[in-house]
MIPA-844091 format. One line per 5 residues: number of its first residue (from 1); for each residue x negated, y, z negated of C-alpha. Coordinates in Angstrom, 3 decimals. Layout:
NUM = X/Y/Z; ...
***
This chain:
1 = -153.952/115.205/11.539; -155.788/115.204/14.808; -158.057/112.317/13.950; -155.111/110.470/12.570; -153.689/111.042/16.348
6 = -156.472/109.417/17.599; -156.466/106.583/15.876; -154.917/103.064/17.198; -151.641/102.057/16.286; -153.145/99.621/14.332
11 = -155.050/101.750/12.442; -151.706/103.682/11.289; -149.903/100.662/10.367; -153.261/99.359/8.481; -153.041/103.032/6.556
16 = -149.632/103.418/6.110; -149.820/99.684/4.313; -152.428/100.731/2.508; -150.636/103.720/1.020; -147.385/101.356/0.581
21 = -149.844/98.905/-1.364; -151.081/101.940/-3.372; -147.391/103.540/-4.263; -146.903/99.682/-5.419; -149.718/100.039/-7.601
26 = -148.960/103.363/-8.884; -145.292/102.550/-9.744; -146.726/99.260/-10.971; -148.557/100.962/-13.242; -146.337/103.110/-14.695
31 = -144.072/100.641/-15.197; -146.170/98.669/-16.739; -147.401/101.673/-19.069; -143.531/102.142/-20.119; -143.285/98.818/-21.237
36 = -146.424/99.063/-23.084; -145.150/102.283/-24.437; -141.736/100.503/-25.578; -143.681/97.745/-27.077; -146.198/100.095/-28.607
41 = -143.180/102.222/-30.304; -141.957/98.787/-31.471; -145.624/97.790/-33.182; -144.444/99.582/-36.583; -141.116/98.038/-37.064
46 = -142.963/94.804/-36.794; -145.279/95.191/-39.081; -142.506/96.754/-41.760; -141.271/93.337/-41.467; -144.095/91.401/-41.507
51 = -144.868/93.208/-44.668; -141.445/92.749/-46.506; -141.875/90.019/-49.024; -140.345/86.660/-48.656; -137.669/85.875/-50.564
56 = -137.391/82.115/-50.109; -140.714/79.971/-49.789; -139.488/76.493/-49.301; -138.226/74.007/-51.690; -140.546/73.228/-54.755
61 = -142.801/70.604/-55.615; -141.512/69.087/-59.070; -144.250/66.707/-59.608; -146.644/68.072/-61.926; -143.908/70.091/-63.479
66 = -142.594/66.137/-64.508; -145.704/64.931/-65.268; -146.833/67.634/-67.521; -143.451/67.538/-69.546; -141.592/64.611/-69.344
71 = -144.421/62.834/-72.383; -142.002/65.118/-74.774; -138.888/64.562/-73.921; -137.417/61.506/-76.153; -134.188/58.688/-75.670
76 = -132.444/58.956/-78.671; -129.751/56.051/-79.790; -127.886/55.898/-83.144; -125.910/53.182/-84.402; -123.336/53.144/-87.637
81 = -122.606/50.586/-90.405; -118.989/49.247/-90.372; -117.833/47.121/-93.435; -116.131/44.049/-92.678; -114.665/41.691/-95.121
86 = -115.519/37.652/-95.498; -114.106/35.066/-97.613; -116.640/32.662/-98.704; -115.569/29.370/-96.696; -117.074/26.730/-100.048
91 = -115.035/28.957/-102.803; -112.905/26.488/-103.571; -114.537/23.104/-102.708; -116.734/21.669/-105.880; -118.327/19.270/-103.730
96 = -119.819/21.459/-101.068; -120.781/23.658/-104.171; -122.755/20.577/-105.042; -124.214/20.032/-101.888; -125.674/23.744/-101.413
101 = -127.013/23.278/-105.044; -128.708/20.194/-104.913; -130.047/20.432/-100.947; -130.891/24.138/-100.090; -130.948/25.756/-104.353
106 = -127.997/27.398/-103.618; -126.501/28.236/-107.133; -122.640/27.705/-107.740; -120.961/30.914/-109.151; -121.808/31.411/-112.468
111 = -118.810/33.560/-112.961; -115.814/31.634/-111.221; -112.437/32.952/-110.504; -109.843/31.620/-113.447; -107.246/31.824/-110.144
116 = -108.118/28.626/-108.467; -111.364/29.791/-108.210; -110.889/32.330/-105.338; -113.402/34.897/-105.110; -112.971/38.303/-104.015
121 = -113.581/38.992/-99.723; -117.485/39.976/-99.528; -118.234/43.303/-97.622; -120.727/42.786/-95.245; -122.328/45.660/-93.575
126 = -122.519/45.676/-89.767; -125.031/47.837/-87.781; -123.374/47.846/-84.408; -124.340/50.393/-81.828; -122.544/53.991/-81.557
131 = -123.909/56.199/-78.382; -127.252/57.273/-76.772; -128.333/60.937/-76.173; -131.972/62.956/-75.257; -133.584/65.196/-77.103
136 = -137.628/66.506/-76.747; -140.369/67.132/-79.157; -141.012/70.940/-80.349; -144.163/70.073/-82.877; -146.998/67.785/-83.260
141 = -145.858/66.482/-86.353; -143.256/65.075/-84.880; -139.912/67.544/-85.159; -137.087/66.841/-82.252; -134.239/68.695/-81.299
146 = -130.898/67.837/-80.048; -127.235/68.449/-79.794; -125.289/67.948/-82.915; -122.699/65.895/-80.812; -125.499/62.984/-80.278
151 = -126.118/62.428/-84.383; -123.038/63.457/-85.467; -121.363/60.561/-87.354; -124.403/58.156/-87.118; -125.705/55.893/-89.899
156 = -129.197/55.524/-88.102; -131.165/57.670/-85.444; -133.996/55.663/-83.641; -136.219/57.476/-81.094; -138.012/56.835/-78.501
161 = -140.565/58.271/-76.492; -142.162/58.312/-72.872; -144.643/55.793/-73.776; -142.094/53.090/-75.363; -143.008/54.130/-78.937
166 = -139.526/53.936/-81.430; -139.354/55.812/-84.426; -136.495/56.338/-87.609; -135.740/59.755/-87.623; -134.350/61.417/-90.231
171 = -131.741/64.285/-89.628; -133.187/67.139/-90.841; -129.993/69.566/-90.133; -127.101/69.922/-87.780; -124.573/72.984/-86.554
176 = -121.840/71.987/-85.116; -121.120/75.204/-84.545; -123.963/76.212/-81.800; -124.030/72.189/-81.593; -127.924/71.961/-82.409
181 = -129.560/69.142/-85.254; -133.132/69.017/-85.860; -134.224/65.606/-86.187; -137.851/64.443/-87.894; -140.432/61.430/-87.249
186 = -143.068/60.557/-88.907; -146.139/60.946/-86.912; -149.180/62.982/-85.720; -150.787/64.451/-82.276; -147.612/63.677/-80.857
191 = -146.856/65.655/-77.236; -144.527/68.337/-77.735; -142.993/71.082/-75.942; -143.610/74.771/-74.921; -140.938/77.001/-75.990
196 = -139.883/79.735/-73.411; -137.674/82.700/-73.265; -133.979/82.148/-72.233; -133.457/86.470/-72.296; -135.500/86.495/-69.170
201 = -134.387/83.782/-67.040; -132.312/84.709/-63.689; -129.757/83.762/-61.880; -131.019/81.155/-58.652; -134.092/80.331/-60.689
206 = -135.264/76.946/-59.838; -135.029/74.669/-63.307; -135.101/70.911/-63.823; -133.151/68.464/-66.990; -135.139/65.697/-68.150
211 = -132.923/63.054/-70.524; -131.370/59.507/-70.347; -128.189/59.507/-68.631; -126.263/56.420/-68.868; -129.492/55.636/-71.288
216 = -131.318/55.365/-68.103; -134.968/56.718/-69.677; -136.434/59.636/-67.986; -134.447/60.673/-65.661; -135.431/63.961/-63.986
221 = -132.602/66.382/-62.215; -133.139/69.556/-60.545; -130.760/72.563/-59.552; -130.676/76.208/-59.922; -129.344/78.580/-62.220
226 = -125.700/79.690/-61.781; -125.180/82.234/-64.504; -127.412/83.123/-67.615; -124.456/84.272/-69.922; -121.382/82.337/-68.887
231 = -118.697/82.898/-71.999; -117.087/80.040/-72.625; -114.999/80.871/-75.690; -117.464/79.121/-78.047; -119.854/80.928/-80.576
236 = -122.362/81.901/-78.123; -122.985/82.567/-74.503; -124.119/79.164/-72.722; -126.394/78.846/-69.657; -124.711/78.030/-66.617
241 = -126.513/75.545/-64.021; -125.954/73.327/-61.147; -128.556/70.392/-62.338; -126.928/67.221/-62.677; -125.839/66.272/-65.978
246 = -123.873/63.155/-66.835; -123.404/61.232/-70.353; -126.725/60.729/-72.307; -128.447/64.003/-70.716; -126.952/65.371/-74.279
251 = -129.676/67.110/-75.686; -132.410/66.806/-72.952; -134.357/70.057/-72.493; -133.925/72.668/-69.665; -137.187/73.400/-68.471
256 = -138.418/76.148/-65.970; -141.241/76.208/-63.278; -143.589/77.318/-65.652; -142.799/74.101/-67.569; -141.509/76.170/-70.364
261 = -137.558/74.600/-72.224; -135.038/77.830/-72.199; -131.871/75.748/-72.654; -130.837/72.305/-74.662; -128.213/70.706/-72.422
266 = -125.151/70.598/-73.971; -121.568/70.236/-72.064; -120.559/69.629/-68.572; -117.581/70.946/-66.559; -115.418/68.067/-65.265
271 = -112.006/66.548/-64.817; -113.564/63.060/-64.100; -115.483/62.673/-66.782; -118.614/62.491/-64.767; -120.316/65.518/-63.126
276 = -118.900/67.895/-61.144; -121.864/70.757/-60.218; -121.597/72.510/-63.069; -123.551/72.251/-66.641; -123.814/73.731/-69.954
281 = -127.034/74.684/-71.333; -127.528/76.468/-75.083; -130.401/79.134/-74.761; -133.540/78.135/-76.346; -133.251/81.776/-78.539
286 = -130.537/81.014/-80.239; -131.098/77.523/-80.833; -134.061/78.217/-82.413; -132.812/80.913/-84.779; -130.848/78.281/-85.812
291 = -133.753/75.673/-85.839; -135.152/78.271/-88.489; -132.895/77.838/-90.761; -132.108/73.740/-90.680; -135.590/73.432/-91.121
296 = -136.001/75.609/-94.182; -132.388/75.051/-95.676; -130.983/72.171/-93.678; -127.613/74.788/-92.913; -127.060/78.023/-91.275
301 = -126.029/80.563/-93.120; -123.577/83.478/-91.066; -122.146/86.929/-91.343; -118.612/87.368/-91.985; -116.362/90.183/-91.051
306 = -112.809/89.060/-92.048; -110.876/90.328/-89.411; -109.004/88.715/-86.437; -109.687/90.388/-83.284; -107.492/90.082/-79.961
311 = -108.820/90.959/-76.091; -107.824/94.816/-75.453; -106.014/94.897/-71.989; -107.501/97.767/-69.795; -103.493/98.900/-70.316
316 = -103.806/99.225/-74.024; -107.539/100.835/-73.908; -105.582/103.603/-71.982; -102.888/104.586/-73.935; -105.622/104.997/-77.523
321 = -107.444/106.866/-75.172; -110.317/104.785/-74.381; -112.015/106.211/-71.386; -113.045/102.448/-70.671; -112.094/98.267/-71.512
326 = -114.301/97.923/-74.240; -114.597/96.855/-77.692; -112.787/94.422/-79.797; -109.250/94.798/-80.891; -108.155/93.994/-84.467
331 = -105.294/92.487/-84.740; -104.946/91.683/-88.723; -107.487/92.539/-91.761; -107.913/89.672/-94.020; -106.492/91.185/-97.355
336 = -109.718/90.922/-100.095; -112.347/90.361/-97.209; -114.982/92.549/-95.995; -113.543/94.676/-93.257; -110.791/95.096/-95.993
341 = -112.913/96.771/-98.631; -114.570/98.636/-96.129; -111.760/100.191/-94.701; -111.090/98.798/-91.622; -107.167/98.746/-90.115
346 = -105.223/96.902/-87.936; -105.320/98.475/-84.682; -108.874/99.837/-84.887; -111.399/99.099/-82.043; -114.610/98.023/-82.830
351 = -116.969/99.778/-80.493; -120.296/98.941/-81.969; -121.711/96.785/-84.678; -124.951/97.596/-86.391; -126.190/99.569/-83.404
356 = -124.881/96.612/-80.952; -122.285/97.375/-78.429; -119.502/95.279/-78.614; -118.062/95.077/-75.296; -115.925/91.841/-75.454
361 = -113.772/90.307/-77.761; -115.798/86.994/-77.890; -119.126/89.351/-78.717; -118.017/90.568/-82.123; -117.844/87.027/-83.784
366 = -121.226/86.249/-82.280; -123.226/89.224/-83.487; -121.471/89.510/-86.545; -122.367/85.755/-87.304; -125.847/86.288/-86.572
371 = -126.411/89.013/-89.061; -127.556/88.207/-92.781; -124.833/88.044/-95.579; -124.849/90.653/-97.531; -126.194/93.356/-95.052
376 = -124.430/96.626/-95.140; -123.802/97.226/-91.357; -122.673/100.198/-89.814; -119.202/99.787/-87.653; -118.434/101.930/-85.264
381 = -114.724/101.891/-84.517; -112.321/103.928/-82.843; -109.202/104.893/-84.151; -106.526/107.614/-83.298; -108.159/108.610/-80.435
386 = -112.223/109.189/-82.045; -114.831/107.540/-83.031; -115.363/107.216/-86.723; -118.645/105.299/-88.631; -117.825/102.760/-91.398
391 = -119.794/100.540/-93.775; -118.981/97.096/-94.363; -120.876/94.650/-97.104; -121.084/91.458/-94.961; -120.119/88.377/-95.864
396 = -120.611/84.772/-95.693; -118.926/82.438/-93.806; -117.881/79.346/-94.909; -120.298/76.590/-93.996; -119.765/74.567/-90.850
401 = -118.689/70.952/-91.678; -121.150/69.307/-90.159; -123.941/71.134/-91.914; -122.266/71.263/-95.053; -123.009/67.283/-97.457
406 = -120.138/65.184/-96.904; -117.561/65.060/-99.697; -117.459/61.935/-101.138; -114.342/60.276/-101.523; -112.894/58.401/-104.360
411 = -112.354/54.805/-104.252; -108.495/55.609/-104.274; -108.885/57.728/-101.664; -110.788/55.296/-99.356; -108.309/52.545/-99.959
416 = -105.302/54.780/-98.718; -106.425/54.950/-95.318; -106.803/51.592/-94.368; -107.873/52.571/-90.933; -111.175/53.152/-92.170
421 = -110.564/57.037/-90.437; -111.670/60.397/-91.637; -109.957/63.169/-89.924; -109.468/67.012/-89.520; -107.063/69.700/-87.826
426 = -108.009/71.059/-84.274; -110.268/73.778/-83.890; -108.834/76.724/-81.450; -111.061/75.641/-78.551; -110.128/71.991/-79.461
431 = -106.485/72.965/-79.338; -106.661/74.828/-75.755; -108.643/71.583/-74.162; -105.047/69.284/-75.988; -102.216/68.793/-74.038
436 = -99.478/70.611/-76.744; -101.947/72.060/-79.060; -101.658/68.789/-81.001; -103.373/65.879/-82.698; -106.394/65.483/-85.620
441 = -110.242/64.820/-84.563; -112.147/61.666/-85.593; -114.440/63.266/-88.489; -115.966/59.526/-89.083; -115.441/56.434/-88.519
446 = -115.954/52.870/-90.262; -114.672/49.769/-90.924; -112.033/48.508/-88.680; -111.621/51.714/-86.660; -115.294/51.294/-85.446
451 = -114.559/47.929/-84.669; -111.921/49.129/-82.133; -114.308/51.248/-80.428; -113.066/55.090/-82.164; -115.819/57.783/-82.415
456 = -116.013/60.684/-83.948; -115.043/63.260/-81.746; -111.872/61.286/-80.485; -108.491/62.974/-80.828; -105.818/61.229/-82.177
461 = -102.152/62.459/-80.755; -99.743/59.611/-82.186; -99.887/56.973/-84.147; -97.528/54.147/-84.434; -95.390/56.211/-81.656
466 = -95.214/58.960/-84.155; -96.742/62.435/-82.995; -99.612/63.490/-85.430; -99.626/67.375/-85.351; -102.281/68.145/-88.385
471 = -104.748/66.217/-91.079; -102.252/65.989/-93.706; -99.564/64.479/-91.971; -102.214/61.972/-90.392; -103.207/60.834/-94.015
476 = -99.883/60.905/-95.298; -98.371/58.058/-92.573; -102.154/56.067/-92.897; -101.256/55.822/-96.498; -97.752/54.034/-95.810
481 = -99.423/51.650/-93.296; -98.924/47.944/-93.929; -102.419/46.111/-94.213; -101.073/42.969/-92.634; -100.018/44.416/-89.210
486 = -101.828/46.066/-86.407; -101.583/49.894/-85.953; -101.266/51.826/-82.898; -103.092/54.843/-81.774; -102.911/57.316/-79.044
491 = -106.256/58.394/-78.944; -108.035/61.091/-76.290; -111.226/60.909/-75.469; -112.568/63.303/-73.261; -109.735/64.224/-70.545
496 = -108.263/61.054/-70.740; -105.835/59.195/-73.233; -105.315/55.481/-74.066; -103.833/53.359/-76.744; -105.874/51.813/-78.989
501 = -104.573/49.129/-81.063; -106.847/48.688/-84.662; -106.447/45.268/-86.697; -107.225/46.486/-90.211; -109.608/44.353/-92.173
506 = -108.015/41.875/-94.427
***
């Protein structure tokens, strides 16, 4: 202290700004080091997250996906024969019988009509085009699937492939049921494509469609998956997507990133007509247990329960005692059937089916129809408040129409319906997408009612201003019809209706 007394005022005020300058430093310091701390405490949060995987990558690269399938997938366009009648315009002129005699060795008739010499209207066959569809190549030797919807009806099938190529295919088998046909081509080495597996697709997976929308060859959509079971009240869960699909993708493949087909596209949700962000897709594993069998048999063969089942209400699950919504509820035994002879009542819940849990009403028909007929399953059902174990002997169902050879009609038959129409009743899911539950649907289609533009498919609610509520009527007012005058129809197609007038051949 005594030297520091000594010292100049400058001195102090140099020392005391030196310790000011050092107390900076100090605080400094420490301040600094708390920061460092902080960020040092921080260091293994960041690194958690820099170690978390990342979920979302960036939007995919289709290209070599494209060019690595797109070889297989195939434009397919059918056409049908339509019989129209023409009078032969030299019948009854000698001379110009003469003429084609002596000039071109045209010979007269050697059989000539007593009645002024009149012959009979020739039928002449017209090829005339009916729709165009997609399909893709599953073997080298040249098998092609599709949706039964594209061939349905058709007198030819041509395809073609990526490289401009056109070939006759024969139909080898169609279900309208899962709406699948295997078609065949004659050929060898041809590209084909890799089969995946729809049971392990998810939800937001990244997929593309290949197919000819609007016939436009090749055309290559992309989207996501929306839902891998959606249940649309047909015979089996469809894939749900958001790829664009329009008219022609019928049939196209599905194909994920590993260039692998899990779906056939099949149906499209929209009250246009044209797509609205969401498509139908049938999963590649059941299509091809259904391939299977059109390729050995050329129909599919199903399980049959006879029984007609209801949705249980979580209401009605509660009062049998049901600790949950499950199961399917019968609502009548067919008397003679299956379930009959094996016991089964009205009122029962099934519960399980051959060690399958059944835990919709829409399920049952779908594992019961994939199971072989004749197979002695074991039902579990619950009645009276328990479980109790049956065996049924199943059955076969009757085979779907569009499998199943065409009937052939008889001449008489044929020349009742003038129309040239072959119709059926409504099918339940046919009936819910009708305005009044009503109408017939367009089985096939020639002569004059191709002419007018009617496909199969087409559902006819009136005719001649009369409402047409089932098959029989339908045939009974076509057989009244007067050959000389134009009929009216009222014909859906898709969600919309229009009158079609049809000018019967004479």
């Amino acid at each position: 202290m005594k030297n520091i007394r000594s010292l100049p005022v400058e001195k102090h005020i140099s020392i005391l700004i030196s310790s000011l300058l050092i107390s900076a430093s100090v605080f400094a310091g420490i301040s600094h080091f708390s920061t460092s701390s902080d960020a040092i405490a921080q260091v293994p949060t960041t690194a958690q997250q820099s170690q978390a995987p990342v979920l979302v990558t960036g939007l995919p690269d289709f290209t070599q996906l494209v060019e690595k399938t797109s070889p297989a997938v195939v434009n397919i366009r059918t056409t049908q024969k339509v019989s129209q009648a023409q009078n032969d315009p030299f019948a009854d002129d000698d001379q110009a019988q003469e003429m084609l005699r002596r000039f071109f060795g045209i010979p007269a008739p050697t059989q000539p009509n007593p009645r002024n010499r009149r012959q009979a209207p020739k039928q002449l066959e017209q090829e005339v085009p009916r729709g165009v569809g997609s399909g893709f190549i599953v073997s080298q030797d040249g098998y092609v699937l599709t949706n039964t919807h594209v061939v349905d009806g058709a007198s030819e099938v041509y395809v073609k492939l990526n490289d401009k190529r056109e070939f006759k295919a024969k139909v080898i088998g169609s279900d309208r049921r899962t709406d699948v046909a295997v078609l065949k081509i004659e050929g060898s080495k041809l590209p084909k494509m890799a089969i995946g597996d729809s049971d392990k697709i998810r939800a937001g997976e990244w997929v593309i469609a290949i197919g000819s929308p609007f016939d436009l060859d090749n055309t290559v959509t992309a989207g996501i998956i929306s839902s891998k079971a959606r249940d649309t009240g047909d015979f089996l869960p469809l894939i749900q997507t958001d790829v664009a699909v329009n008219p022609g993708n019928s049939g196209g493949p599905l194909i994920n990133m590993r260039g692998e087909v899990i779906g056939i596209n099949s149906q499209i949700y929209s009250r246009s007509g044209g797509y609205m962000g969401i498509s139908f897709a049938i999963p590649i594993d059941e299509a091809m247990r259904v391939v299977e069998q059109l390729k050995s048999t050329g129909t599919v063969s199903r399980g049959r329960l006879g029984v007609e089942i209801a949705d249980l209400s979580k209401e009605v699950a509660e009062s049998l005692g049901l600790s949950k919504q499950q199961g399917a509820l019968i609502a009548r035994v067919e008397a003679g059937g299956p379930a009959d002879k094996a016991g089964l009542q009205d009122g029962d819940v099934i519960l399980k089916f051959n060690g399958i849990a059944i835990e919709k009403r829409t399920d049952l028909p779908r594992v019961v129809g994939g199971t072989k007929p004749g197979t002695k399953a074991n039902v579990v059902i619950w009645r009276k408040g328990a479980q109790k174990e049956i065996s049924a002997i199943v059955g076969e169902a009757e085979p779907d129409k569009a499998s199943a050879k065409p009937e052939k009609r008889s001449k008489k038959e044929s020349a009742e319906n003038i129309l040239g129409l072959t119709v059926s009743d409504l099918t339940d899911a046919q009936k819910r997408a009708v305005p009044n539950a009503a109408g017939v649907v367009i089985e096939s289609v020639e002569g004059a009612a191709a002419l007018s533009g009617l496909r199969p498919g087409d559902v006819i609610l009136m005719i001649n201003n009369v409402d047409i509520k089932d098959a029989k009527q339908f045939e009974s007012i076509a057989a009244k019809l007067d050959a000389k005058k134009p009929v009216v129809l009222l014909v859906r197609s898709g969600q919309s209706s229009q009158f079609v007038v049809i000018r019967p051949v004479q």
